[in-house]
TORFILUM-631514 format. One record per residue (C-alpha): residue in one letter; x, y, z; residue number from 1. Coordinates in Angstrom, 3 decimals, padded with zeros to 6 digits. Layout:
<rec><res>A</res><east>X</east><north>Y</north><up>Z</up><n>NUM</n></rec>
...
***
This chain:
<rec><res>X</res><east>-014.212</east><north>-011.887</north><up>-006.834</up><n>1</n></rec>
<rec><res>X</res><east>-016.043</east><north>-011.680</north><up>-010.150</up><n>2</n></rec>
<rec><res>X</res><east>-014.414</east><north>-008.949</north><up>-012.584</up><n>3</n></rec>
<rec><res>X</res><east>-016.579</east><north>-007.298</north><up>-015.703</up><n>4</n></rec>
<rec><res>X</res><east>-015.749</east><north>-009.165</north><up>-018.660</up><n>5</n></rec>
<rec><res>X</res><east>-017.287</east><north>-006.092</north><up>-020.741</up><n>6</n></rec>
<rec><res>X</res><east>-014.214</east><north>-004.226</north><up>-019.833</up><n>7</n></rec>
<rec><res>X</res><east>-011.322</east><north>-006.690</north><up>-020.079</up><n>8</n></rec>
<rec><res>X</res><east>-012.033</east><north>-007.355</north><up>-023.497</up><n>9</n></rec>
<rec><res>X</res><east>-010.687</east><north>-004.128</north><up>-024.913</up><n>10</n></rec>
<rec><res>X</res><east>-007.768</east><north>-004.136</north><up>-022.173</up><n>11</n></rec>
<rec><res>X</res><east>-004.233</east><north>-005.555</north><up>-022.814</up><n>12</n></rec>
<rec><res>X</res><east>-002.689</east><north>-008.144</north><up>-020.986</up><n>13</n></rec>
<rec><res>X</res><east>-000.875</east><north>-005.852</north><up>-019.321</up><n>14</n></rec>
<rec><res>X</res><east>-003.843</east><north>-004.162</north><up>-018.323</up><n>15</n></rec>
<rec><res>X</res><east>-006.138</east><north>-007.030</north><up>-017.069</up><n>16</n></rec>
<rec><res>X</res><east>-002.934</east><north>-008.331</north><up>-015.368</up><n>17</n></rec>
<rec><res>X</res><east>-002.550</east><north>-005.268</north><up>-013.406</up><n>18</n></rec>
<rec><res>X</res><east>-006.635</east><north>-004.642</north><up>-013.279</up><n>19</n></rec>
<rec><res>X</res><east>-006.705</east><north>-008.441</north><up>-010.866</up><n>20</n></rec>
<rec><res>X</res><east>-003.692</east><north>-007.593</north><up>-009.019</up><n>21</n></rec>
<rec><res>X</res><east>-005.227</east><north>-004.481</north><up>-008.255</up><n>22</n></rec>
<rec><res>X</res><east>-008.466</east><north>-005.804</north><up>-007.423</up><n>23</n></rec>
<rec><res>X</res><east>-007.023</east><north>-008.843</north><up>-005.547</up><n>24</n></rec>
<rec><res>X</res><east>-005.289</east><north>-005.946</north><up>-003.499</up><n>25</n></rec>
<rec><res>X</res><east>-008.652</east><north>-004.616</north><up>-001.913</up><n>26</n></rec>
<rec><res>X</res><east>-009.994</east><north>-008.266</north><up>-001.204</up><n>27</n></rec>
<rec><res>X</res><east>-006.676</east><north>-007.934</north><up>001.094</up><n>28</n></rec>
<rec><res>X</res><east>-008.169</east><north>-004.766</north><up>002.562</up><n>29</n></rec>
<rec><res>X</res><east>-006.045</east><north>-001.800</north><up>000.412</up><n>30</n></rec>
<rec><res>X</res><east>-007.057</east><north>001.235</north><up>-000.209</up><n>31</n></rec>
<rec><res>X</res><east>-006.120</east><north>003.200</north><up>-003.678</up><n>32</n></rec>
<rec><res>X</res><east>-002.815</east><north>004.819</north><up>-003.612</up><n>33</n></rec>
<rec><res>X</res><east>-001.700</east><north>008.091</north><up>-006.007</up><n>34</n></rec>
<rec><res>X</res><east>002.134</east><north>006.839</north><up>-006.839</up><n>35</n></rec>
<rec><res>X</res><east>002.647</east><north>007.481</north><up>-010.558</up><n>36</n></rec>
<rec><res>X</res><east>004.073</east><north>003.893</north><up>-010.823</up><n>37</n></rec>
<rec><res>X</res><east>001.282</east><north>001.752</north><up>-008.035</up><n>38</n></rec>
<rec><res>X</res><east>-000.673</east><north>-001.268</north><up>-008.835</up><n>39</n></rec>
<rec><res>X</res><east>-003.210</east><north>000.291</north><up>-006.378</up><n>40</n></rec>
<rec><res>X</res><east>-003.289</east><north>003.299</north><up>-007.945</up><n>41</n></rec>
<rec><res>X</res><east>-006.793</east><north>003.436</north><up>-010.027</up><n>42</n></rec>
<rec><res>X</res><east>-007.027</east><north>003.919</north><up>-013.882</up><n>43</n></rec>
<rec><res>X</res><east>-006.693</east><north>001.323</north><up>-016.892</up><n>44</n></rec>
<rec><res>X</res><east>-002.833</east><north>001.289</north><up>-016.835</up><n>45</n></rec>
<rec><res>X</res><east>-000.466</east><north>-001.114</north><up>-018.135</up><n>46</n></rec>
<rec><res>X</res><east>001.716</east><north>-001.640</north><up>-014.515</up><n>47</n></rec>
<rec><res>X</res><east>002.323</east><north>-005.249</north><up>-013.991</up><n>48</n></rec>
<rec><res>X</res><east>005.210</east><north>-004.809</north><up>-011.068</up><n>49</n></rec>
<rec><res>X</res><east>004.503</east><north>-003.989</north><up>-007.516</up><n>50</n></rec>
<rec><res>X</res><east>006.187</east><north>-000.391</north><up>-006.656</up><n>51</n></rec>
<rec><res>X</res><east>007.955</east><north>000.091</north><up>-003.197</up><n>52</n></rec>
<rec><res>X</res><east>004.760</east><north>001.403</north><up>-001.761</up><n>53</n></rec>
<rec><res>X</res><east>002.945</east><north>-001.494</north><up>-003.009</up><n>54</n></rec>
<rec><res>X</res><east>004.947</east><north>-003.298</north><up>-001.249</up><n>55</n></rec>
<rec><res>X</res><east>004.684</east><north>-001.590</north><up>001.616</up><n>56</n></rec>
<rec><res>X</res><east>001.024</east><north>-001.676</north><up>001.915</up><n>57</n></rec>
<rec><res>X</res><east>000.630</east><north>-005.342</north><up>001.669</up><n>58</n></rec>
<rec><res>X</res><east>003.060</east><north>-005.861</north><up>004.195</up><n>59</n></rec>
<rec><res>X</res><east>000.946</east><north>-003.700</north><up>006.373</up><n>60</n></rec>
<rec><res>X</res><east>-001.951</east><north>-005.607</north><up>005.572</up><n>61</n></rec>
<rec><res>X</res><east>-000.028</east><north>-008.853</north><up>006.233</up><n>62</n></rec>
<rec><res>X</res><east>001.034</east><north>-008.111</north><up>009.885</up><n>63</n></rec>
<rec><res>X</res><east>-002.570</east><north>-006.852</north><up>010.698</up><n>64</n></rec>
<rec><res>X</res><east>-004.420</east><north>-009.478</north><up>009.271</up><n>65</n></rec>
***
């Protein structure tokens, strides 16, 4: 995985921490999700904790990989 140092510059640590989780989230195989409060959701946000859905979705991805 090889992220755009361009745009982590101007992002807090909050930001590029949940920018790689998300990211690190589709090399697992999820898709975006639209929870207010989702690592996978898209958008420059400051969410650094993994919501219930979150959750969810990697443990789908778990069992079917």
């Amino acid at each position: 995985m090889k992220l755009n140092d361009y745009h982590f510059k101007n992002m807090t640590r909050d930001q590029r921490t949940k920018t790689v989780t998300h990211e690190f989230g589709h090399a697992l195989g999820l898709d975006h999700t639209y929870e207010k409060y989702d690592v996978m959701q898209q958008g420059m946000l400051s969410i650094t904790s993994l919501s219930y859905t979150d959750k969810k979705s990697y443990d789908e991805a778990y069992r079917r990989y």
